[in-house]
C-alpha positions in Angstrom: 26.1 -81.8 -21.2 23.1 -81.6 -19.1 22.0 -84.3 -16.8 18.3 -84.9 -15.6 18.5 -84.1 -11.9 19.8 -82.4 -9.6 22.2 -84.4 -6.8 20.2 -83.3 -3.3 22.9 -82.5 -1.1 26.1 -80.4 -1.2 26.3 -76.7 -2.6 24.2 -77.2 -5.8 25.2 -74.0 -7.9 21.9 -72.2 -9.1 22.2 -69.9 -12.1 20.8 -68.7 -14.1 17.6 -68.6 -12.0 16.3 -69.1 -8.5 12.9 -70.8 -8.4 10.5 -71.8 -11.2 12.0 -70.8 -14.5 10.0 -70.2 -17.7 13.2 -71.0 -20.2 13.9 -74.1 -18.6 14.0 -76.4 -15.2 13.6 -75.0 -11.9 16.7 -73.3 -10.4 17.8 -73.2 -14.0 21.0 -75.6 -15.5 24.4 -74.9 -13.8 23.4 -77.7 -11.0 22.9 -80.4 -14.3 25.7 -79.2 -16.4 28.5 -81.0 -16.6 31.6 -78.3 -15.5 35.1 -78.2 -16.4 38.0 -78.5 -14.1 40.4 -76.3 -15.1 42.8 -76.3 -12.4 42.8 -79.7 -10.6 43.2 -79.4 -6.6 46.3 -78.1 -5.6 47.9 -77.8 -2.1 49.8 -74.8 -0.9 52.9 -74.2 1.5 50.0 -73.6 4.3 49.0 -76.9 3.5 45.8 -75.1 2.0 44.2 -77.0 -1.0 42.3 -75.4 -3.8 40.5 -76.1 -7.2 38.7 -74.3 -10.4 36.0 -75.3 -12.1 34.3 -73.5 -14.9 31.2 -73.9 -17.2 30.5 -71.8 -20.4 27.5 -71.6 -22.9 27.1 -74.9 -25.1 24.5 -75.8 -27.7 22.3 -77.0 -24.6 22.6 -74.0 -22.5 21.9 -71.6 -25.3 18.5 -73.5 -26.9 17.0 -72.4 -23.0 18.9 -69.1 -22.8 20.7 -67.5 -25.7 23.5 -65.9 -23.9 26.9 -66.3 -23.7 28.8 -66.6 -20.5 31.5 -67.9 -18.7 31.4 -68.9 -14.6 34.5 -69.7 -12.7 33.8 -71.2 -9.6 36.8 -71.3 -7.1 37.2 -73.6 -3.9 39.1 -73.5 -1.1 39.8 -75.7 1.7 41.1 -75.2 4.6 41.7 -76.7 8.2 38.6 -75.5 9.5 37.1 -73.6 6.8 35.7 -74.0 3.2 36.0 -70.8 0.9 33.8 -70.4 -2.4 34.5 -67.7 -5.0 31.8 -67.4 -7.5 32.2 -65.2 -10.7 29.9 -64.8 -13.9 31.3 -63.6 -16.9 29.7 -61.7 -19.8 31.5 -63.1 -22.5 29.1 -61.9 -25.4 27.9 -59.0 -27.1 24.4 -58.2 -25.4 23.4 -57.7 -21.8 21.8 -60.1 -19.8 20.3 -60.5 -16.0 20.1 -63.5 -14.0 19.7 -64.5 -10.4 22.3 -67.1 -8.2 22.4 -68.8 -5.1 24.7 -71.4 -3.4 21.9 -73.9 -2.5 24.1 -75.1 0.7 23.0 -78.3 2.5 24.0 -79.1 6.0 23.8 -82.3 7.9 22.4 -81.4 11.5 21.5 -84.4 14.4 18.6 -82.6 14.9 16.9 -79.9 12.9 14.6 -78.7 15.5 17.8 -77.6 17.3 19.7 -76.1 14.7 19.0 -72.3 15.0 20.3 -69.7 12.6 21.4 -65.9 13.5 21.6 -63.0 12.2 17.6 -62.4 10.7 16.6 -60.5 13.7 14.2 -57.4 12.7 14.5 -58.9 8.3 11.6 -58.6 6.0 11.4 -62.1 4.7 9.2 -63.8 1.7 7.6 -66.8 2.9 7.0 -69.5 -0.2 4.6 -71.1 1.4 2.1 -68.2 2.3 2.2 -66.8 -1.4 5.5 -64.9 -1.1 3.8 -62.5 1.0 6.7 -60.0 3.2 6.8 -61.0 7.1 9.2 -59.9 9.6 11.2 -61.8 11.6 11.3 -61.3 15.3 13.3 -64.2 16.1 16.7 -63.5 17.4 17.7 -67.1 16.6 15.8 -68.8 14.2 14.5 -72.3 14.5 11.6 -74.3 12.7 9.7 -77.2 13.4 7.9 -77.4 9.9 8.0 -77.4 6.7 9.5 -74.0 5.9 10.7 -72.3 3.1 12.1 -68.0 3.2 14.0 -65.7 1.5 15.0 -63.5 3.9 16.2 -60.0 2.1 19.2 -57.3 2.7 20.8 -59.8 5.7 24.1 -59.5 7.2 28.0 -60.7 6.1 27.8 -63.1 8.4 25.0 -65.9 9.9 25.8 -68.5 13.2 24.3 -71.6 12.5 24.4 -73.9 15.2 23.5 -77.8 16.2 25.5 -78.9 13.4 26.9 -82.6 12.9 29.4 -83.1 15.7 27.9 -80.6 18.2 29.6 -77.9 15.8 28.8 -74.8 14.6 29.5 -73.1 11.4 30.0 -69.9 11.1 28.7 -68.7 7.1 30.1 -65.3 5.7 29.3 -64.0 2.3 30.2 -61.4 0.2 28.0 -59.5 -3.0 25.2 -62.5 -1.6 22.4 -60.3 -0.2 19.8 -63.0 0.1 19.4 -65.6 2.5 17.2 -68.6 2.1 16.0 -71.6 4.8 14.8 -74.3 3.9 13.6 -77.6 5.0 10.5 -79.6 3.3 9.2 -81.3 6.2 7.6 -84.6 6.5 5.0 -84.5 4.1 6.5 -82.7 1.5 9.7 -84.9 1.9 7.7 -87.9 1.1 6.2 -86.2 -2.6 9.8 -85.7 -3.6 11.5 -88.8 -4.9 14.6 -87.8 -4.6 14.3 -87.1 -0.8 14.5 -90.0 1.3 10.8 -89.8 3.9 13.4 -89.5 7.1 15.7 -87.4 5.6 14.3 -84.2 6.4 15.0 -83.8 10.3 18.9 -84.6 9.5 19.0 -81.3 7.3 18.9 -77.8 6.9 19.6 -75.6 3.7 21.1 -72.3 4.5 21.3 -70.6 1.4 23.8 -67.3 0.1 22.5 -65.7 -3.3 21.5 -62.8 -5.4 17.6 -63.4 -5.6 15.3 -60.8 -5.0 16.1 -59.5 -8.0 17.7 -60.2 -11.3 21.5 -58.6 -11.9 21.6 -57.1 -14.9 25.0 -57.9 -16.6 26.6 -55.7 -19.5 28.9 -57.1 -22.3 32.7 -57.4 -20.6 30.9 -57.1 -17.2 31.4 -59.9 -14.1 29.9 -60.3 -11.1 31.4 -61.6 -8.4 31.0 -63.0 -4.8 31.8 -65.7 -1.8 31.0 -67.4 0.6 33.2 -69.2 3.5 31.8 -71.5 6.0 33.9 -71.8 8.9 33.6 -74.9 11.0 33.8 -73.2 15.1 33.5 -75.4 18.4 
């Protein structure tokens, strides 16, 4: 089942494509499928709680892309951290290649004080000067604009900080080699109508993926990666 938007907030999955897509809607379908839960949260003897959800090819995914697939997507929460294993599955007889992202919101007081690490000395495609490569010379990265970057080969591990409640948060990834920031700004807040007009300085997306480039999947083959978010004083 596929629904007609997005929901702006959370960790919207993005498969099979980052961006614009040809074949279908932008960021491609796994954020408007419907998924399956097939293990319903579960709490372990650390007091640890965790849950799988799963979406497969259907009628509707295959009349925009004729593969067949299957993702497992599996959550874990913790005291003070939130763990996200993401795998694709080629369940069918012909390769593929796609591109993913975890498309992570987080609520900040004040985005103008939220900086990221970890991008220091990065080439980085900036969306809103035609894609063009920069570098960044920033060791902490902050924005007062509309701003919108894939930043390309960054490290395990990024320190956000200026979260909500003072926090920071502390994202590691595995097999994710991209990261994207992103905020729309005032005036590009107010064009989207499913962005409230003050909602951009409250936000910040900080975004784990595959997206420079496409993986290219054989038949039997899986990808796999993760990303943990670790709440820190």
């Amino acid at each position: 089942m596929i629904i007609k938007k997005a929901i702006r907030g959370g960790i919207p999955v993005v498969f099979p494509n980052f961006g614009p897509w040809e074949l279908g809607p932008q960021h491609g379908f796994a954020r408007i499928s419907r998924w399956t839960l097939t293990q319903a949260p579960t709490k372990d003897s650390q007091g640890d709680v965790s849950a799988v959800f799963s979406l497969e090819d259907n009628e509707d995914t295959r009349k925009m892309w004729n593969h067949k697939f299957k993702i497992t997507y599996t959550l874990v929460l913790r005291e003070c951290e939130f763990e996200m294993n993401f795998s694709v599955a080629n369940t069918g007889s012909d390769d593929f290649d796609f591109t993913c992202l975890l498309h992570t919101y987080i609520q900040v007081p004040d985005v103008t004080k939220t900086t990221v690490s970890g991008l220091k000395g990065l080439q980085y495609s900036d969306k809103l000067r035609d894609g063009n490569i920069f570098t960044e010379d920033r060791e902490l990265v902050s924005l007062a604009e509309n701003y919108d970057r894939m930043y390309i080969a960054t490290p395990d591990e990024h320190i956000i900080t200026g979260v909500a409640g003072g926090k920071s948060i502390i994202l590691k990834k595995t097999n994710f080699p991209e990261t994207v920031v992103w905020n729309p700004w005032e005036e590009k807040a107010k064009a989207m109508s499913d962005f409230g007009d003050e909602q951009y300085p409250n936000m910040l997306c900080v975004e784990a993926g595959y997206v420079a480039k496409r993986y290219a999947l054989s038949p039997g083959g899986k990808f796999e990666a993760r990303q943990t978010m670790v709440v820190s004083a």
